[in-house]
C-alpha positions in Angstrom: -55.3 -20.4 -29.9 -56.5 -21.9 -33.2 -57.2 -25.2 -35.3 -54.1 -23.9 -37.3 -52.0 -22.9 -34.5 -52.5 -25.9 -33.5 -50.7 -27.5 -36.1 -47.8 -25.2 -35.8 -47.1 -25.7 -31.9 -47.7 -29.4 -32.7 -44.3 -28.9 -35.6 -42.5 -26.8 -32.6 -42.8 -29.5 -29.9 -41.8 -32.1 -32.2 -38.6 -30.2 -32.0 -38.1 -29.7 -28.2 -37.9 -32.8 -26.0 -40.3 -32.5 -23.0 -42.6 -29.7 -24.6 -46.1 -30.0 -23.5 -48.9 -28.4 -26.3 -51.4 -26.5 -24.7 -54.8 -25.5 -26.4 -57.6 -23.3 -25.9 -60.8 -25.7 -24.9 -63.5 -25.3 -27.9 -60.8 -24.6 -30.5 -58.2 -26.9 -29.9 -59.8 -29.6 -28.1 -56.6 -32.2 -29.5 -54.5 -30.2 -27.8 -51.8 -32.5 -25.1 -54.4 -30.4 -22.5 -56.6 -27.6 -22.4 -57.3 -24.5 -21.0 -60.3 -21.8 -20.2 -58.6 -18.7 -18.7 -56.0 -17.7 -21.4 -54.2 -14.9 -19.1 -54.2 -17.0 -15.8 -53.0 -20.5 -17.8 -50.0 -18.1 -19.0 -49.5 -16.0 -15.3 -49.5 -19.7 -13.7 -46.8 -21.1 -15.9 -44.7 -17.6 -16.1 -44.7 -18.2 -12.1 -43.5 -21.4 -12.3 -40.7 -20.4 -14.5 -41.8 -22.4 -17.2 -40.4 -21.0 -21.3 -43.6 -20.1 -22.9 -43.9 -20.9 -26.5 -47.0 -18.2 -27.6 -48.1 -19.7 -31.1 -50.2 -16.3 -31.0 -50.4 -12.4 -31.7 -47.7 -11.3 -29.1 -49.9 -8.8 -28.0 -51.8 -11.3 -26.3 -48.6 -12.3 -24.3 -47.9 -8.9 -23.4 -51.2 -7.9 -22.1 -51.1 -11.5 -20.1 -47.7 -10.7 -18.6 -46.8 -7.3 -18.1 -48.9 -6.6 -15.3 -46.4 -10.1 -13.2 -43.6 -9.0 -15.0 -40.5 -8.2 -12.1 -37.1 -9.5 -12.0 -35.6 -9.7 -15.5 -32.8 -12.2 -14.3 -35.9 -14.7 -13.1 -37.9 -14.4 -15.6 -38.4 -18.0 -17.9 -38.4 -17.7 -22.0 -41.3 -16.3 -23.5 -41.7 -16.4 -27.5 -44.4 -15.5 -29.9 -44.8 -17.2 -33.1 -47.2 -16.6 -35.9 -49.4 -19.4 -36.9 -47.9 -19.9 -40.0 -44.9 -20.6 -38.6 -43.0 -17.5 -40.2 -42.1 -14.9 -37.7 -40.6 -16.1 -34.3 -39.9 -13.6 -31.2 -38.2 -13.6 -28.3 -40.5 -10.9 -26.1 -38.8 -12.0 -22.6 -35.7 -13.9 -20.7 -33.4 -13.5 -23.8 -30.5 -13.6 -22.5 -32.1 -16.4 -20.1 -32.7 -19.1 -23.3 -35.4 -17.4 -25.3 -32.8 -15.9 -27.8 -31.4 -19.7 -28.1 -35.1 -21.4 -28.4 -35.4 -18.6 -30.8 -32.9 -19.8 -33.3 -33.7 -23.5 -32.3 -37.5 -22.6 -33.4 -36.8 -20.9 -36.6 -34.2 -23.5 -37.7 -37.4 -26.2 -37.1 -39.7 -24.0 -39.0 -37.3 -22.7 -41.6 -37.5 -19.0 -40.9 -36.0 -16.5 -39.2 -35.9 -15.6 -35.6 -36.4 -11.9 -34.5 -33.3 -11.8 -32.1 -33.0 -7.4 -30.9 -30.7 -8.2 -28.0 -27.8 -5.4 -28.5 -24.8 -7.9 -27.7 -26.2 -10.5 -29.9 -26.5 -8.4 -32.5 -23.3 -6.5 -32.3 -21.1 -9.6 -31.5 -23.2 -12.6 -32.1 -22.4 -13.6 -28.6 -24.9 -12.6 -25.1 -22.3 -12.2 -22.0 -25.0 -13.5 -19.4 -26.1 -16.8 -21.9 -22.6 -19.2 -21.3 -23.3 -22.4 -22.9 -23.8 -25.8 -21.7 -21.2 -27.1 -19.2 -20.7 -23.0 -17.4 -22.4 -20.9 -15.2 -22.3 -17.3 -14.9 -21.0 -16.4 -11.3 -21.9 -12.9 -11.6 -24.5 -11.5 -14.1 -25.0 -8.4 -12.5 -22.1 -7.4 -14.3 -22.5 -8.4 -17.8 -24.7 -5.5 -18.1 -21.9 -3.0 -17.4 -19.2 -5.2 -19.5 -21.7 -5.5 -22.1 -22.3 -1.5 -22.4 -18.4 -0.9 -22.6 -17.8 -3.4 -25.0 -20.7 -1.4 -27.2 -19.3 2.1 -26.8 -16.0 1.0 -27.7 -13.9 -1.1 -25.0 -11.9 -4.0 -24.9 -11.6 -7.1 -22.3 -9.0 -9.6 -21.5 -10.8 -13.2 -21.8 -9.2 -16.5 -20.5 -8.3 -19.1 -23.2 -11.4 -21.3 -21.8 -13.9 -18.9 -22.6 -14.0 -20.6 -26.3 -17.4 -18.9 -27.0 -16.2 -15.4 -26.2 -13.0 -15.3 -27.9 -14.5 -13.2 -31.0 -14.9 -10.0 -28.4 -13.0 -7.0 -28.8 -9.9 -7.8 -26.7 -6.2 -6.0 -24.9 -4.1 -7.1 -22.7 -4.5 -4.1 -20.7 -8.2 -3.8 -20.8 -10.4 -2.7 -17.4 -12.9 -6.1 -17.7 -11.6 -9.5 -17.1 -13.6 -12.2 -18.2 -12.7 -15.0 -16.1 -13.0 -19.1 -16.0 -12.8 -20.3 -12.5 -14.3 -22.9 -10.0 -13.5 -20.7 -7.0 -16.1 -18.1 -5.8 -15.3 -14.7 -7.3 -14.5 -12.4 -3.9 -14.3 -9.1 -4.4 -13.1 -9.0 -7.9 -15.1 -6.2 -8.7 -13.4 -5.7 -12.4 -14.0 -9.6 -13.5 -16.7 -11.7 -15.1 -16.2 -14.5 -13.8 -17.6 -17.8 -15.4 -18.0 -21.4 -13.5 -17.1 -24.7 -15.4 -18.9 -27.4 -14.3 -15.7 -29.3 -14.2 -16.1 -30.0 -10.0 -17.0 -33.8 -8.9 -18.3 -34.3 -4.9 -17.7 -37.7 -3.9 -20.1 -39.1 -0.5 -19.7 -41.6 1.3 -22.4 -41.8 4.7 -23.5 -44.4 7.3 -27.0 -46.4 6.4 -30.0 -43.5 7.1 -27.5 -41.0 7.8 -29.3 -37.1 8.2 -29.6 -35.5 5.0 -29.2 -32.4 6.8 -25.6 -33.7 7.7 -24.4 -34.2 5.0 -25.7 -31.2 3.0 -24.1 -29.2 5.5 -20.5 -31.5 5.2 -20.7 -30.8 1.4 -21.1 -26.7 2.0 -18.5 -26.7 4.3 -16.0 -28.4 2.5 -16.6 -26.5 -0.8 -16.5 -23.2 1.2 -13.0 -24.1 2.8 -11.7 -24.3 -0.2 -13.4 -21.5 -1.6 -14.7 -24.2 -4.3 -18.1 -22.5 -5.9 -21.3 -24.5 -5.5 -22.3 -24.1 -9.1 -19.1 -25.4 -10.6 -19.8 -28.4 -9.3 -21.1 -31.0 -11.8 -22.2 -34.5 -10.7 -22.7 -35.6 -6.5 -20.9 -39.2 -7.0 -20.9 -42.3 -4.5 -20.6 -45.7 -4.5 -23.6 -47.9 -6.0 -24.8 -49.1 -2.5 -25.9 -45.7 -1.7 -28.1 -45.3 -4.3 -31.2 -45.3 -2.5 -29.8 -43.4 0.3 -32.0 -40.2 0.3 -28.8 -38.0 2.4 -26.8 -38.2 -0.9 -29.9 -37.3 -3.3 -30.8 -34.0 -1.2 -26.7 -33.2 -1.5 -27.2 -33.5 -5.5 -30.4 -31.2 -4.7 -28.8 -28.9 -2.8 -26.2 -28.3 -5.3 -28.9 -28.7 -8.3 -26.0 -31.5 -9.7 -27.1 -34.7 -10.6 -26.3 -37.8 -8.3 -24.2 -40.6 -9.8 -23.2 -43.7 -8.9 -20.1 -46.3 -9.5 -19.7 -49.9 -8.1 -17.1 -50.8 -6.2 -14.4 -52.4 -8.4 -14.3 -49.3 -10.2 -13.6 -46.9 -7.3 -11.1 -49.5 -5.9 -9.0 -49.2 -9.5 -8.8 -45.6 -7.9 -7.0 -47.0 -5.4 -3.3 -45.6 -6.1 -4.6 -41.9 -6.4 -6.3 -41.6 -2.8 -5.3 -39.6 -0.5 -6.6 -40.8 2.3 -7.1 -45.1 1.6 -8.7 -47.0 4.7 -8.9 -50.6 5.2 -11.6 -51.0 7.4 -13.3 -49.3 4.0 -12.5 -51.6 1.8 -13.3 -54.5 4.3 -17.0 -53.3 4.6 -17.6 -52.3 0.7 -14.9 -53.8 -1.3 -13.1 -50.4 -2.1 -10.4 -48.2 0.0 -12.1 -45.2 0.0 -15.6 -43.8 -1.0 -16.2 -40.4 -1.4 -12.6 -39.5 -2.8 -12.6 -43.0 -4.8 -15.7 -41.5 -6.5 -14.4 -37.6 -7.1 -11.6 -39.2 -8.9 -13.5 -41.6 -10.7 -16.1 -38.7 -12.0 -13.3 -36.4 -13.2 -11.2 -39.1 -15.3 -7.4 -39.8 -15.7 -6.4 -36.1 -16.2 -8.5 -34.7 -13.2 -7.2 -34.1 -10.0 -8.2 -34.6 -6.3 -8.7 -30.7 -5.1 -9.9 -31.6 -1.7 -9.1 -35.0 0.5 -11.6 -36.9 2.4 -13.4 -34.4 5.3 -15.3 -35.8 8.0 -18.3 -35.7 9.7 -19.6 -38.0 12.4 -21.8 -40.6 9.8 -20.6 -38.8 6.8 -17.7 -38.2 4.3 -16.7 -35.9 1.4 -13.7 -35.2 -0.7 -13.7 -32.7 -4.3 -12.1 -33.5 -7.6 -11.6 -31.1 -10.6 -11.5 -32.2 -14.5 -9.3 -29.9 -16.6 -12.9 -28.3 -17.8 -16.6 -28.8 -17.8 -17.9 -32.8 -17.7 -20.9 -34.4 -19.1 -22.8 -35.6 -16.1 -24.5 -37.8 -18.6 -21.4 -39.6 -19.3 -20.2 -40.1 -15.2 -21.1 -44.0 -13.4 -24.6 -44.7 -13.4 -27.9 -42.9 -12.7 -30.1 -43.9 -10.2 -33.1 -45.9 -12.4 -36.5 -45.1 -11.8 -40.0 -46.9 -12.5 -42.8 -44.9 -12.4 -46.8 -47.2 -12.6 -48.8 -45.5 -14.6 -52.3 -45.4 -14.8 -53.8 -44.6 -17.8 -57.3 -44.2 -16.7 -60.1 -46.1 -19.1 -58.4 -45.4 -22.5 -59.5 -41.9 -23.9 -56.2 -39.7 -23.4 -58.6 -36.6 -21.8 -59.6 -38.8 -19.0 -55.9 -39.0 -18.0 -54.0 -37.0 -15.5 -51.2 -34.6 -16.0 -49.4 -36.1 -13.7 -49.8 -39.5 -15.7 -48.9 -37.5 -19.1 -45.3 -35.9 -17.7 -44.7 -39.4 -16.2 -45.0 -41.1 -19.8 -43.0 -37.9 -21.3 -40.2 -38.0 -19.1 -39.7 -42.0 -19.6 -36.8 -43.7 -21.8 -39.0 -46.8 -21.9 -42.6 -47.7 -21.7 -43.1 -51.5 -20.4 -47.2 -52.8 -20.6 -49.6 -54.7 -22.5 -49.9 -53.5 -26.1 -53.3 -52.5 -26.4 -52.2 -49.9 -23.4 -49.3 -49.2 -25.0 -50.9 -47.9 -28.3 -53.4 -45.7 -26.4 -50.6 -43.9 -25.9 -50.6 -42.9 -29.5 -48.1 -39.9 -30.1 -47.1 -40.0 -26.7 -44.9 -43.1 -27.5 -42.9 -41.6 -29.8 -39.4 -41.6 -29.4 -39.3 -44.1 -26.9 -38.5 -48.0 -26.2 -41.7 -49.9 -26.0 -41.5 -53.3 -24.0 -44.5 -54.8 -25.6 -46.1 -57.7 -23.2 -49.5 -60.5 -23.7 -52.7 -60.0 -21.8 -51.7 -62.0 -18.3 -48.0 -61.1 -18.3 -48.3 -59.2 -15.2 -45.1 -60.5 -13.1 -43.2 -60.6 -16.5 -43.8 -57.2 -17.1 -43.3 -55.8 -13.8 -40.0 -57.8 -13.2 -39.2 -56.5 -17.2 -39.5 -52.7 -16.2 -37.7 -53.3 -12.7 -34.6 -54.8 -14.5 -34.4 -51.7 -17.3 -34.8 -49.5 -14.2 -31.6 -51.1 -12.2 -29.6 -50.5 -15.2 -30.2 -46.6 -14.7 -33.2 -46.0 -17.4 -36.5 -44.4 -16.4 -39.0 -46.5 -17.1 -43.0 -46.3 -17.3 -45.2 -48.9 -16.9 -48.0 -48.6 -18.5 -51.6 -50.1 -16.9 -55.3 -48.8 -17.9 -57.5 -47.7 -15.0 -55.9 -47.3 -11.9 -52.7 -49.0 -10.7 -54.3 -50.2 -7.5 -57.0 -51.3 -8.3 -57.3 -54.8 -9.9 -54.0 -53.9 -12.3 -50.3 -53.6 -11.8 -49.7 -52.0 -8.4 -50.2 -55.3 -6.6 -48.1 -57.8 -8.7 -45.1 -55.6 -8.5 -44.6 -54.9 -4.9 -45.3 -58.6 -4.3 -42.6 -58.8 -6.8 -40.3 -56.6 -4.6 -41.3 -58.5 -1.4 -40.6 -61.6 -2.9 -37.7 -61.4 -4.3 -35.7 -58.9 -2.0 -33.2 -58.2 -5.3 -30.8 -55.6 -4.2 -30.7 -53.6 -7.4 -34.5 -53.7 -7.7 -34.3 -52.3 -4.2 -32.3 -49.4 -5.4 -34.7 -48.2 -7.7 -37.3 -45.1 -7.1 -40.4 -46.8 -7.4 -43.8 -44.6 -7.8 -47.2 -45.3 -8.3 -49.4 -42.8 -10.3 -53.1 -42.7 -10.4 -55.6 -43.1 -12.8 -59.2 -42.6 -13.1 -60.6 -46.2 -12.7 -63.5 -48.0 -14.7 -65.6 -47.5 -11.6 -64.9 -43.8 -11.5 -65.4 -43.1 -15.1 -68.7 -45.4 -15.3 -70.4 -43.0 -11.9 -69.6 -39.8 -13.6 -71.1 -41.0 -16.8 -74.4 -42.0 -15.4 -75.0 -39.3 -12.4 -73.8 -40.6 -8.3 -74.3 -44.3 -7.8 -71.2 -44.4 -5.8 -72.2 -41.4 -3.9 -72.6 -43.4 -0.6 -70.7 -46.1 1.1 -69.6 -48.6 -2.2 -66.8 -51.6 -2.4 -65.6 -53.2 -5.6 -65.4 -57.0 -6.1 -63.6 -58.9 -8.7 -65.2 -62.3 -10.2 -62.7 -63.4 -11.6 -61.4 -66.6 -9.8 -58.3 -67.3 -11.5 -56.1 -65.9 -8.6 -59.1 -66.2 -5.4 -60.5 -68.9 -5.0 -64.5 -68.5 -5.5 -65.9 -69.1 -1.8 -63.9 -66.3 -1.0 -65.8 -64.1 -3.9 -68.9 -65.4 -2.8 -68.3 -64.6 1.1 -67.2 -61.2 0.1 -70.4 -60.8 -2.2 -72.7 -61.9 0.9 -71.3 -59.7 3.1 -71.9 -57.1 0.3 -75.2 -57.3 0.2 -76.0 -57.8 3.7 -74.0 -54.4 4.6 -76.1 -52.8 1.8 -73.0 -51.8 -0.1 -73.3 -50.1 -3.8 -71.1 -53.2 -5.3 -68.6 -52.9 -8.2 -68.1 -55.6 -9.9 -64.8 -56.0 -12.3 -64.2 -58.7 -14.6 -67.7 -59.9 -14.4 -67.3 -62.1 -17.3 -65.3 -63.8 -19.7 -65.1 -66.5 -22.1 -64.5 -69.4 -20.0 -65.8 -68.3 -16.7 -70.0 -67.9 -17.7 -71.4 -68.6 -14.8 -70.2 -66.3 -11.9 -71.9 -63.0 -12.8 -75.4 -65.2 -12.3 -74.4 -66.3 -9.0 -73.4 -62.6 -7.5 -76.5 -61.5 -9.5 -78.3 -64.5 -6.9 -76.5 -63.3 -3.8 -77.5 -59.4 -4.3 -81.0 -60.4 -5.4 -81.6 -61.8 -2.0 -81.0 -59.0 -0.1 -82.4 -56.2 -2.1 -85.5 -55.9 -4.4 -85.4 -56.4 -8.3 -86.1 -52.7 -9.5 -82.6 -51.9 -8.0 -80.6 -50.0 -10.6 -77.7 -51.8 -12.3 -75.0 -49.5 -14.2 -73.7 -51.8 -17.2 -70.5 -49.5 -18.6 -68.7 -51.0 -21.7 -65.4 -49.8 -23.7 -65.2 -46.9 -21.2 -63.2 -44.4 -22.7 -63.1 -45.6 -26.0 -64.9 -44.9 -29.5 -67.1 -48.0 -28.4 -67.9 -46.6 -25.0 -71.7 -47.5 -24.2 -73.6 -47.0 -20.4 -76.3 -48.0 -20.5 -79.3 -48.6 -16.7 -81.2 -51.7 -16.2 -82.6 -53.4 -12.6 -81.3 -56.5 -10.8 -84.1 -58.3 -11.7 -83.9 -57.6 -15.0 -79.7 -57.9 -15.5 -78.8 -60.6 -18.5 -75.8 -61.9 -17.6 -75.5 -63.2 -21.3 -75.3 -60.0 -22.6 -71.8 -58.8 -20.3 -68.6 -59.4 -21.4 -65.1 -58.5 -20.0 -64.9 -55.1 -21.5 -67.7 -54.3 -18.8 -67.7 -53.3 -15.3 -71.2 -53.1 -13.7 -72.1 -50.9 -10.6 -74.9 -52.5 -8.7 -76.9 -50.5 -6.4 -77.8 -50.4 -2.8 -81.4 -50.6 -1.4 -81.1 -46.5 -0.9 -79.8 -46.0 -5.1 -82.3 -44.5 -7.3 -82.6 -43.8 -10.8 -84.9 -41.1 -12.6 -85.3 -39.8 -16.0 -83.0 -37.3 -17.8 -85.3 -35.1 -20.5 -82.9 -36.6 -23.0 -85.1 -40.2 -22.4 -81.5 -41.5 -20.7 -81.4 -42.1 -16.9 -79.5 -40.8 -13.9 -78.7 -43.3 -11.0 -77.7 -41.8 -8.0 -77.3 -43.3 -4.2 -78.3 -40.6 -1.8 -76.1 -39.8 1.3 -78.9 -38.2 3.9 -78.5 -34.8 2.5 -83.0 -35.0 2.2 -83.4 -36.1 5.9 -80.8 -33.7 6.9 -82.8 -30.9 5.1 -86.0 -32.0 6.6 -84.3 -32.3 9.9 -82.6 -28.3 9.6 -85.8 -27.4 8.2 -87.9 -28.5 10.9 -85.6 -27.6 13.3 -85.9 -23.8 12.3 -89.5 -24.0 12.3 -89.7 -25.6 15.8 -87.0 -22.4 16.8 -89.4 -19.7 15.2 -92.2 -20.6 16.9 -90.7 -21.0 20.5 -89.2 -17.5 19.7 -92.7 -16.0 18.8 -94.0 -17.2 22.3 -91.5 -15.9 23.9 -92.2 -12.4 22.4 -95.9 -12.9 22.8 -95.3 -13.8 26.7 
């Protein structure tokens, strides 16, 4: 909420991958964003289950959130911390992380974490918090094993249950705590705990229904009375990467999806249950979904459940002897997300632009782009490319993609327009490569130089507008001058990008003759430089009066239609603004009315 809190949730997120820092606009401006509304920015994230980090008085978090407050076992973490860094609390979901990002906190900041969670004190240990790799099945119950255990009673734990073995145990006692990957039933005296130790291999025709096999993979888990959230990786073979059947399976089951190619699921040849050769003729392995189970789980796992059928798909279940690191199972699926940075200043980006940045491995662009990044960076692999480098670049980030990273590439403005978007699906097109195919491939906007220069200077674009690039290094120039003639005779507001540089001189007086013949000279021009940046200058001048000597390529220009106006701001500045009829639509609604009243007044008068 402060300058100095500020500095203490920047220390915190340093700490915690993925932590976004937000700040109260007009105190901490330099925040990763900003808010107005204090108790609605924390009731939105609370909603959306987001742990809550209150570098604040926790009163403030308690007044914000007790009026949303309802199901304890939804509710994300929510901390307070004091500004200095010295007292960190766990006010809600403690047994649901904020007990662990407690103690993760305090051993970042050096100080102590104020844990009051009965079972954690008592035994060091929360029954309903397993750690990574398990799943409580039932935590209903730990609530009820947790209150014997504190007046008194003993349990019987399984040997797998590593974390829990310091409990107050018997052989004979009432409460089993239990490891399983089979759905607990009706065993009303057990805790029963989940490894994540389950692999489910897919196999499914080109474009097969999601819904098909979604509903294959429940089936078979439930015949076997297999539980859903023991179940740690959705595997296939590398062809289907793309397929969007076996990504809503991994969805369904919240599981990652993994890949392997197909020499390594044929080397599971000799353990199948069920090996085909019409299979292996069509991918080069004898069997897909069970090749892949068996792969996922290792040497010393187990197939639990042979190949089952559907009519396009296939799925078979292997179990490892206890919980595996999806991380370390076949390949990922890569993705490259495009990124638009908007002009340069980081508050003129989008969120959606920030968490694509903060969720990538490795950042691919042109260095000046790159280091606008600034903090943002951190941590990650930069790609660093020359100005001009566009198919390098974009064929650069596609190849880190296909090898399963998540990669960002990184492009000022917007994507789209006159930057990366178009070189890299011509890329695609081009070169049809199969693992560039295979990669998820999103675009994500930015605010362009044509945006940001209108909302500096009032509405110029506030009516019918197209954009225009002079630069003829990739179009030929009697196409730009066709397209800047029938510019100016449709009476467009014109854009121009890339009006200048140092070797092309002469182009910007040429669109500067074009426009000039079809509208007057007092037409306002918009000459925005260095948008975005500490250099940033907008500045209004007329067609007439428009010095092409004085543009460079850090400039975009808006030129005005016949209709675009600009008057004085009582600063001495100017607004421009291109009207849209709102005036003769006002005078028409107007009149209108006044034509109505009066034929109503006769009519009373008759």
């Amino acid at each position: 909420m402060t300058r100095r809190g500020l500095g203490t949730a920047r220390w915190i997120a340093e700490g915690l991958p993925g932590a976004e820092v937000l700040g109260r606009a007009g105190r901490a401006d330099d925040a990763d964003a900003t808010f107005s509304d204090t108790i609605a920015t924390l009731r939105s994230l609370f909603a959306a289950g987001r742990p809550i980090v209150g570098v604040c008085a926790a009163g403030i978090l308690v007044r914000a959130l007790g009026p949303v407050l309802g199901d304890k076992r939804a509710e994300p973490p929510v901390l307070a911390v004091g500004e200095d860094g010295a007292s960190v609390v766990p006010l809600l979901g403690g047994h649901r992380g904020a007990n662990a990002l407690a103690r993760e906190i305090a051993d970042t900041l050096e100080s102590l974490p104020a844990v009051t969670t009965a079972s954690d004190l008592a035994f060091g240990v929360a029954l309903d918090e397993p750690p990574a790799g398990w799943t409580l099945a039932n935590p209903a119950r730990a609530k009820q094993v947790a209150a014997g255990l504190l007046s008194g009673e003993r349990v019987r734990i399984d040997p797998a249950l590593h974390w829990l073995q310091g409990l107050p145990q018997a052989a004979e006692a009432p409460w089993h705590l239990a490891a399983s990957v089979e759905t607990p039933g009706d065993r009303t005296a057990a805790l029963v705990y989940h490894p994540r130790a389950l692999a489910v291999g897919v196999g499914c025709e080109r474009g097969c229904d999601p819904e098909e096999l979604t509903q294959l993979v429940r089936d078979t888990l439930a015949e076997a009375g297999l539980a859903e959230a023991a179940v740690a990786a959705v595997v296939s073979l590398d062809v289907k990467m793309d397929e969007p059947a076996v990504h809503d399976a991994a969805v369904m089951l919240g599981a990652p999806a993994r890949f392997f190619d197909a020499a390594r699921l044929q080397a599971e040849t000799p353990r199948l249950a069920t090996p085909s050769e019409a299979v292996f003729r069509e991918v080069g392995c004898h069997g897909v979904a069970e090749g892949a189970a068996l792969a996922a789980v290792g040497a010393d796992g187990r197939l639990r459940l042979a190949k089952r059928k559907s009519r396009r798909a296939t799925c078979a279940v292997a179990e490892a002897p206890g919980p595996l690191d999806a991380g370390a199972i076949g390949r990922k699926r890569g993705s490259m997300t495009l990124v638009g940075l908007g002009p340069g200043d980081p508050v003129m980006g989008t969120a959606e632009a920030a968490h694509a940045v903060d969720r990538a491995s490795d950042l691919v662009g042109y260095s000046l782009y790159l280091d606008l990044l600034g903090d943002r960076a951190g941590g990650k692999t930069r790609h660093d490319f020359q100005l001009g480098e566009e198919e390098a670049r974009a064929g650069h980030a596609l190849d880190l993609a296909a090898q399963g990273r998540d990669v960002a590439l990184i492009c000022s403005g917007d994507p789209g327009i006159y930057a990366m978007a178009s070189p890299l699906f011509e890329l695609l097109a081009r070169e049809n490569r199969a693992d560039w195919n295979r990669v998820a491939v999103r675009v994500v906007p930015g605010i362009s130089a044509l945006q940001a220069a209108a909302a500096r200077i009032g509405a110029p674009i506030g009516h019918d507008f197209c954009t225009i690039s002079l630069s003829d290094l990739l179009t030929p120039w009697d196409q730009i001058q066709r397209r800047l003639q029938a510019a100016a005779a449709g009476d467009f507001v014109v854009a121009l990008y890339n009006p200048v540089s140092r070797r092309r001189t002469w182009q910007l007086g040429e669109a500067q003759a074009i426009l000039s013949a079809h509208r007057l000279g007092d037409t306002p021009v918009v000459i925005a430089r260095q948008l975005g940046r500490p250099e940033e200058r907008v500045t209004v001048t007329t067609l007439a009066e428009l010095d092409p000597a004085r543009i460079d390529m850090l400039t975009v220009l808006l030129i005005g239609a016949s209709t675009s106006r600009a008057i004085q701001r009582g600063d001495g500045g100017q607004w421009v603004y291109t009207p849209r009829g709102y005036a003769a639509k006002h005078t028409e609604s107007g009149g209108h009315a006044a034509k109505q009243t009066s034929n109503n007044q006769s009519g009373d008068a008759a």
